[in-house]
C-alpha positions in Angstrom: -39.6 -42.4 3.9 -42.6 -44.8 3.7 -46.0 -43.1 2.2 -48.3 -42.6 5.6 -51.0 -42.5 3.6 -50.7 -46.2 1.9 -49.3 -46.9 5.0 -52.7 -46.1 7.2 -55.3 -47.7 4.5 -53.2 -50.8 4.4 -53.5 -51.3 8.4 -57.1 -50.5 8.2 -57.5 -53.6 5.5 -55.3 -55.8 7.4 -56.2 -55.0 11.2 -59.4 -57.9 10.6 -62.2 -57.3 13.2 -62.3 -53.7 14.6 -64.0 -53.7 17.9 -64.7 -49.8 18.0 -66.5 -50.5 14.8 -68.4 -53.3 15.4 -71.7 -51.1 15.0 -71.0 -49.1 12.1 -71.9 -50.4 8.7 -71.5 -47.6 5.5 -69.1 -46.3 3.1 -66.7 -43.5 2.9 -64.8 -42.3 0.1 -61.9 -40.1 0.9 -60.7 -37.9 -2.1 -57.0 -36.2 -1.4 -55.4 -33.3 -3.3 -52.4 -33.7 -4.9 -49.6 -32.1 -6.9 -50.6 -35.1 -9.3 -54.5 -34.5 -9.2 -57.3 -36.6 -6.7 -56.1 -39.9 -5.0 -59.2 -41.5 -4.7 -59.5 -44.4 -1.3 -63.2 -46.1 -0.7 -64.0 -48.2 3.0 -66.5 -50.2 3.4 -67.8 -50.6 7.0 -69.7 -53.6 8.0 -69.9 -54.6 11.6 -66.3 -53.9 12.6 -64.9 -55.5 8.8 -63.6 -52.6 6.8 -62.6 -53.4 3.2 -60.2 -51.1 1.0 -60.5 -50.3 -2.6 -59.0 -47.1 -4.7 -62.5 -47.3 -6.7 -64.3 -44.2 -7.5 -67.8 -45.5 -6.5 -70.6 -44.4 -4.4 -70.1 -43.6 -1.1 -72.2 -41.9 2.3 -69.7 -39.9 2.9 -67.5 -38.3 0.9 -64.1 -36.7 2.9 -62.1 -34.3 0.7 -58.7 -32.7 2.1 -55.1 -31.9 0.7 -52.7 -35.4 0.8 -50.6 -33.4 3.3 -53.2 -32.4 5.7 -54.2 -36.3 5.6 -50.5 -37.8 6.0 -50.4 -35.4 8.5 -53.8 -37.4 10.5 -52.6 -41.0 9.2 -49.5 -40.1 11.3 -51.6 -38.8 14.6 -50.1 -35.3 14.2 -53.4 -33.7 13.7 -57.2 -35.1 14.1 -59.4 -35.5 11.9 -62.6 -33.9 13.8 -60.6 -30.2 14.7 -59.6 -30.3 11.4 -63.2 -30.4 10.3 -64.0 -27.5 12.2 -61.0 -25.5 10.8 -62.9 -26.1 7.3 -59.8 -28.0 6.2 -61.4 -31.3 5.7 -65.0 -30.8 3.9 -68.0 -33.5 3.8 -70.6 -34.2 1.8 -73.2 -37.1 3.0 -73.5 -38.7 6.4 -72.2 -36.4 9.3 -71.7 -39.6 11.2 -68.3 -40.3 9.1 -67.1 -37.5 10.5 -67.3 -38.5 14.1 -66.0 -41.7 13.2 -63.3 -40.5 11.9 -61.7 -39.7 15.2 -61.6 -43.9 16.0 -59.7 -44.3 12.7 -56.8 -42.4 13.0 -54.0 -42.9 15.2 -53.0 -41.3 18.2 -51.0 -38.2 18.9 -47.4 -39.0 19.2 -46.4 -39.5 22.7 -50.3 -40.0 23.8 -50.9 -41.8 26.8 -54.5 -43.9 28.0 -55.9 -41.6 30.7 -55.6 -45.5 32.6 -52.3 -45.7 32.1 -51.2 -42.0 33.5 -53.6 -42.9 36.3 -51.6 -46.0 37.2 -48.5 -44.1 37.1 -49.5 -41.6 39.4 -51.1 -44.1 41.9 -47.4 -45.8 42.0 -45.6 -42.7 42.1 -47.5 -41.4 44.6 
């Protein structure tokens, strides 16, 4: 089974321009317990770019959660915002991360664009 954790970072390196980003410029270090101690990812945001590094540098914001809780969001089973809530992602810096969050992550499996059921009930119907 492929790592969903490598596996989100990398698409978020390679996807080029991200047009729900194309405002957001910042930093946000995301530090994930492990049985083998902190896994340490760093984005930088700038105007829809977002770069990937595994450096332990500054950051606005600063994510920490367990590295199953986060394979569990890279894989759209759970998101990130609710999770906040629940206290089992914490933050330090820029609350604005947080919120952003929410446009990183995949969907829930089996989600549908509230267009898309739309259409499908206007040709059922």
């Amino acid at each position: 089974m492929s790592d969903p954790i490598g596996a989100f970072f990398d698409r978020l390196a390679g996807g080029g321009h991200q047009r729900l980003l194309r405002k957001t410029c910042g930093t946000v270090r995301f530090e994930l317990t492990g049985e083998d101690g902190v896994e340490r990812w760093h984005l930088t945001i700038a105007d829809g770019r977002v770069e990937v590094s595994r450096d332990e540098r500054a950051a606005d914001a600063v994510i920490h959660t367990d590295r199953a809780l986060f394979a569990r969001m890279a894989r759209g089973e759970i998101k990130p915002l609710p999770a906040w809530l629940r206290n089992d992602i914490t933050t330090e810096g820029q609350f604005r991360f947080i919120v952003l969050l929410e446009r990183l992550f995949a969907a829930p499996p089996g989600a549908r664009h509230p267009r898309a059921v739309a259409r499908d009930r206007r040709e059922r119907g």
